[in-house]
C-alpha positions in Angstrom: -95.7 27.2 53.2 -95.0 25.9 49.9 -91.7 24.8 48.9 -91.0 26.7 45.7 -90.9 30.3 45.9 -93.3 32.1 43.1 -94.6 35.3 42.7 -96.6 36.6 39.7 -96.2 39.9 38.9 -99.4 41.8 36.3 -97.5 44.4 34.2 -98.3 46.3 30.8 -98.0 44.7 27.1 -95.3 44.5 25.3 -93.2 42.8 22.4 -89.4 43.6 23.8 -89.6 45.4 27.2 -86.9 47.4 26.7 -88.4 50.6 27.1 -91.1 52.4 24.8 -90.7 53.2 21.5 -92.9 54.6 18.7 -92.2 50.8 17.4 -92.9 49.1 20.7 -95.8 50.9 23.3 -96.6 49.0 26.3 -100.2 48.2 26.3 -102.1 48.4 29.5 -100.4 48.6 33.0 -102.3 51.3 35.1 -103.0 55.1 34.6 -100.1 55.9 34.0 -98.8 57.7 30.9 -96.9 55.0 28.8 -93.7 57.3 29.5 -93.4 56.6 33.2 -94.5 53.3 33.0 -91.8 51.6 34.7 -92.2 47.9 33.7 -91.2 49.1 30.0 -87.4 48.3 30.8 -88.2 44.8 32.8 -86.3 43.0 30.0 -84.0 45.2 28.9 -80.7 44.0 30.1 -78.3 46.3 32.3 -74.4 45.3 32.9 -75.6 41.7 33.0 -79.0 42.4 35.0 -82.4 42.7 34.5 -84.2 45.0 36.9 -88.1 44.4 37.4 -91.0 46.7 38.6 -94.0 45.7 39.3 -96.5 47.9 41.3 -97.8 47.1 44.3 -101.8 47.6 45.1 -101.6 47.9 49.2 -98.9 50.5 50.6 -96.4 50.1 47.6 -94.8 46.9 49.5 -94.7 43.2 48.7 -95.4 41.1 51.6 -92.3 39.0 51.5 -93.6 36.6 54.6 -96.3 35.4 51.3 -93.7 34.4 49.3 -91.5 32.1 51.6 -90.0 31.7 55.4 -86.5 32.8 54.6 -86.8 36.5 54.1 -85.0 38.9 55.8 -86.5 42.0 56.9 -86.3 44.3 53.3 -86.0 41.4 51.0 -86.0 37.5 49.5 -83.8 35.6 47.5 -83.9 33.1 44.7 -87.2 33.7 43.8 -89.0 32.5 40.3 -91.0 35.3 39.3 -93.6 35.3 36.8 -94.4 38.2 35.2 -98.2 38.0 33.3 -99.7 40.6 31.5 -103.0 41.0 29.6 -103.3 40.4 25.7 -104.7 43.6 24.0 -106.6 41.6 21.5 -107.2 38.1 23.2 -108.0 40.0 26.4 -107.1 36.9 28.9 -103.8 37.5 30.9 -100.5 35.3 29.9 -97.3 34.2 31.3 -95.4 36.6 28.9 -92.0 35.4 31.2 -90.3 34.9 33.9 -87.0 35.5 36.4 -85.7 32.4 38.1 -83.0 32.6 41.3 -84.2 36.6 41.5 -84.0 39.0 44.5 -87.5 40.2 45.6 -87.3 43.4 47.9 -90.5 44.2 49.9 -89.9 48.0 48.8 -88.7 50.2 45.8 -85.5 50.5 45.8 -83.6 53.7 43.4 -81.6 52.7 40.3 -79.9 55.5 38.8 -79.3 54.3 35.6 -79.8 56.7 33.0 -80.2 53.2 31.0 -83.5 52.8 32.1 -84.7 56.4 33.1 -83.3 56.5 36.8 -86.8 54.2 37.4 -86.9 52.4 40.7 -87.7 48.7 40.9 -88.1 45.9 42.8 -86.8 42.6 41.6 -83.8 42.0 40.2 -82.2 38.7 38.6 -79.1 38.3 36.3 -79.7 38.4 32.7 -79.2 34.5 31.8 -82.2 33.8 34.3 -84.3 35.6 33.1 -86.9 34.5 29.6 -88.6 36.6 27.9 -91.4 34.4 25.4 -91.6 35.4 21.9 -95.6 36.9 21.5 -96.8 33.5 19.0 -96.2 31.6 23.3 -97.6 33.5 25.3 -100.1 30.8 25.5 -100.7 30.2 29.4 -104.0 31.7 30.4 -103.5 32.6 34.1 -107.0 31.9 35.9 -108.7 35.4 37.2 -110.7 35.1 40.4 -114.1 34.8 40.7 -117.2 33.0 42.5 -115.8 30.0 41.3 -112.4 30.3 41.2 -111.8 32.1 44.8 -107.8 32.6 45.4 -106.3 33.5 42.0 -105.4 36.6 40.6 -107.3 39.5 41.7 -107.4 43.4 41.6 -103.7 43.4 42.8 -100.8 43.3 40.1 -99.1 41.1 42.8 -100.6 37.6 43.3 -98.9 35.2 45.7 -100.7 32.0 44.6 -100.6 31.1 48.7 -104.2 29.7 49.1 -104.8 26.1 50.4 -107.4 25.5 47.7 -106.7 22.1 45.6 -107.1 24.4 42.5 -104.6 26.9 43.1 -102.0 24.7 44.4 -102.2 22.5 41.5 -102.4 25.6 39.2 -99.3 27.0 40.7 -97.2 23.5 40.7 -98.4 23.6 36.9 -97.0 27.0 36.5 -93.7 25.2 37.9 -93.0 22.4 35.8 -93.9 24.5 32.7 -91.3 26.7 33.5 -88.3 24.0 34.9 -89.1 22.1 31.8 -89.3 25.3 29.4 -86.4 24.7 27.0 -85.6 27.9 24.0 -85.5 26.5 20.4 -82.3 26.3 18.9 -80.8 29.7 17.8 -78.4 27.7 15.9 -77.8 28.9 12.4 -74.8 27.1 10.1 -73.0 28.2 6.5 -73.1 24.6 5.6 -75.8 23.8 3.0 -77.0 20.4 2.0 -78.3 19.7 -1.3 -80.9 17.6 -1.9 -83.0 15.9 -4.9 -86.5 16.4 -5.8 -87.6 13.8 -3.6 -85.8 14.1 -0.7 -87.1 17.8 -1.0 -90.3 16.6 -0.4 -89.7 14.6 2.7 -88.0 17.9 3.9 -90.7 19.8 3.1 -93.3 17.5 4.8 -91.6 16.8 7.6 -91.0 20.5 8.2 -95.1 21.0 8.2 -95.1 18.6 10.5 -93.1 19.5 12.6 -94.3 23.4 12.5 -97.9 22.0 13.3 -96.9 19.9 16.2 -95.1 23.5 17.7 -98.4 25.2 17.3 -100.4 23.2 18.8 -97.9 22.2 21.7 -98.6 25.8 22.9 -102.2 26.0 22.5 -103.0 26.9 18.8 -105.6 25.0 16.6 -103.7 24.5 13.3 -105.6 24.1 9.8 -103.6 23.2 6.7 -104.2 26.1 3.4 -101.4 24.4 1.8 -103.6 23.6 -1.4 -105.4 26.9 -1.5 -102.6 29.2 -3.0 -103.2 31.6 -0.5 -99.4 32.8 0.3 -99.0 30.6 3.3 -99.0 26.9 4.7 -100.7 27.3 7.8 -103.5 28.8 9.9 -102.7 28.9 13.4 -105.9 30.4 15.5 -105.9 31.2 19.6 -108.3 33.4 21.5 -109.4 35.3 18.4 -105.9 35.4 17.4 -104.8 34.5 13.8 -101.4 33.4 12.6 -100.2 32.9 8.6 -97.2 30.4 8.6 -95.3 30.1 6.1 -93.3 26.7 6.5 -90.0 26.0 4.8 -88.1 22.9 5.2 -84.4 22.4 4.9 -82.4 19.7 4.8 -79.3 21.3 6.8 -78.7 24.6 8.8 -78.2 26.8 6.1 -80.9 29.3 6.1 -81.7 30.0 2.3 -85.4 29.4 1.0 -87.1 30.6 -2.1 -90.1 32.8 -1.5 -92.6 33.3 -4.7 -94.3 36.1 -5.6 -97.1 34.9 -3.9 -95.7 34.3 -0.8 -94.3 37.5 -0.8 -97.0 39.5 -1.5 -98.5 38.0 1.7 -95.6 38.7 3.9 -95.9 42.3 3.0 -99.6 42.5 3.4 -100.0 40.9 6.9 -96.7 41.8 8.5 -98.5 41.9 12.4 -99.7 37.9 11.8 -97.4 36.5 9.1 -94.5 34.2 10.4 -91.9 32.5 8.3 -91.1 29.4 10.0 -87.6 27.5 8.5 -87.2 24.0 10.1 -83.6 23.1 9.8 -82.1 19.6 9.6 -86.0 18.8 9.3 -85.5 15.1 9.0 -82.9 13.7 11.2 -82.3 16.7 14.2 -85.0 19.6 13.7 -84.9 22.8 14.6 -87.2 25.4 14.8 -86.4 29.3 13.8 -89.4 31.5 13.4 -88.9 34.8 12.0 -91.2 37.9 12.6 -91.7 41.4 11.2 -90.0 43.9 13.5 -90.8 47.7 13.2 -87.8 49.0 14.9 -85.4 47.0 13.0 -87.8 47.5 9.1 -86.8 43.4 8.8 -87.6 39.7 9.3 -85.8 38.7 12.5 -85.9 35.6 14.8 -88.4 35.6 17.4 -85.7 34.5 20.4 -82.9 36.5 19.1 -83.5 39.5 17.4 -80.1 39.2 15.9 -81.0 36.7 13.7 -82.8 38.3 10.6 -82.8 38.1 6.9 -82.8 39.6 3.8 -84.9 39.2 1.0 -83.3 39.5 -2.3 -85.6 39.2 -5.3 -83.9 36.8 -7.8 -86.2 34.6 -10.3 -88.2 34.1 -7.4 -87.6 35.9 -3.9 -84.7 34.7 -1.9 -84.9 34.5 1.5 -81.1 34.3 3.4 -79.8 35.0 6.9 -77.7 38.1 7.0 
């Protein structure tokens, strides 16, 4: 038996899990209708809990004897669930996140919370173990069986990553340390500005591509520089047929204020699903990354991690962009 306890767990699509909106329809998931798809709420926090479904392909139970030796009889604690889903463009399935120190029960067990339709589930973890990645990394392909790769995720949505094979074990050890060593960007956002001169603005600005670049291709992107072209962006990021505008701004503090031109602008608004405004902070001496992203439910640029975090676009001269 292996000594860390992991179970992956194939659910639907989604950009918030936190049930389905007009804004935010799960993708994928079974035959279900998208209404009663129960995974929709997975991440949606409940009196300090998040509450997992995931279904089952054999008798509606997970075989808790798979997943380590100190199960009781109805269930299994402290438990680091990964929850993978398929990419409706990219088409390979991704670690989209995960619950750490969770509770795995064998069978469904009945909510009633109105919160999250009365639907049943069957893993639960407390809401600061649980990570949920923003869409740009969900980069980790998860291996799908076949002649070739005998022992990884098949048919079922549950996969227990239990075979002896060298490749699996190593896969799932991988799976592991990316996710003991998984640290969040820094949400931190200051009212302290620091002004700099034309120069040092260009260090700033340099280092901030830099350092933008090195994100995206630390999570799997292939990054090419349009920073001459004057096409409304600094970056292309490009994954599995996927396509990313970046739009880098560099600042010398934690102050979140950055002109926009017209240009750049024009671009946000035209390419809202792939356009990402990414504002290094303290880009030379102690960087920081905050990435902010169209959301439909909210009409506004917000943060990736914290969709608390947005800003508002006031058009001055040129546009200026500043945290709320």
């Amino acid at each position: 038996m292996n000594k860390e306890k992991i179970l992956f767990a194939n659910i639907g699509w989604m950009t918030h899990y936190k049930g389905n909106t007009k804004k935010d329809q799960i993708v994928g998931g079974g035959s279900w209708s998208n209404d009663d798809k129960h995974e929709a709420f997975n991440f949606s926090p409940i009196k300090g809990k998040c509450y997992g479904y995931v279904q089952p392909v054999r008798w509606g139970s997970i075989s808790l004897n798979r997943i380590g030796d100190d199960y009781k009889s109805d269930l299994i604690k402290d438990v680091t669930v990964v929850w993978i889903a398929t990419h409706p463009k990219a088409k390979g399935t991704y670690i989209i996140g995960w619950y750490k120190n969770a509770t795995v029960f064998s069978k469904f067990q009945e909510s009633n919370i109105p919160a999250r339709n009365n639907y049943d589930y069957n893993i639960v973890a407390k809401e600061e173990d649980c990570t949920l990645l923003p869409l740009d990394q969900r980069t980790f392909l998860i291996p799908r069986a076949k002649d070739s790769n005998k022992g990884f995720l098949g048919q079922s949505n549950v996969w227990y990553a239990d075979s002896p094979d060298t490749k699996v074990r190593k896969f799932r050890q991988d799976v592991w340390d990316y996710i003991q060593h998984f640290s969040d960007r820094s949400k931190y956002v200051s009212k302290k500005s620091v002004a700099v001169d034309a120069e040092a603005r260009k260090l700033v600005e340099n280092a901030a591509v830099n350092y933008v670049t090195k994100h995206y291709k630390g999570i799997g992107y292939t990054v090419t520089s349009r920073e001459k072209e004057n096409v409304g962006w600094d970056l292309d990021a490009e994954k599995s047929g996927i396509c990313l505008k970046l739009e880098v701004k560099g600042l010398a503090g934690n102050t979140i204020s950055v002109r926009i031109s017209q240009n750049e602008y024009k671009s946000m608004v035209n390419n809202k699903d792939c356009y990402r405004l990414c504002v290094v902070t303290n880009a030379l001496c102690n960087p920081s990354l905050i990435i902010f992203v169209w959301d439909d439910e909210q009409s506004a640029w917000v943060s990736d991690i914290d969709q608390s975090i947005k800003i508002s676009i006031e058009e001055k001269p040129s546009y200026l962009a500043v945290v709320e």
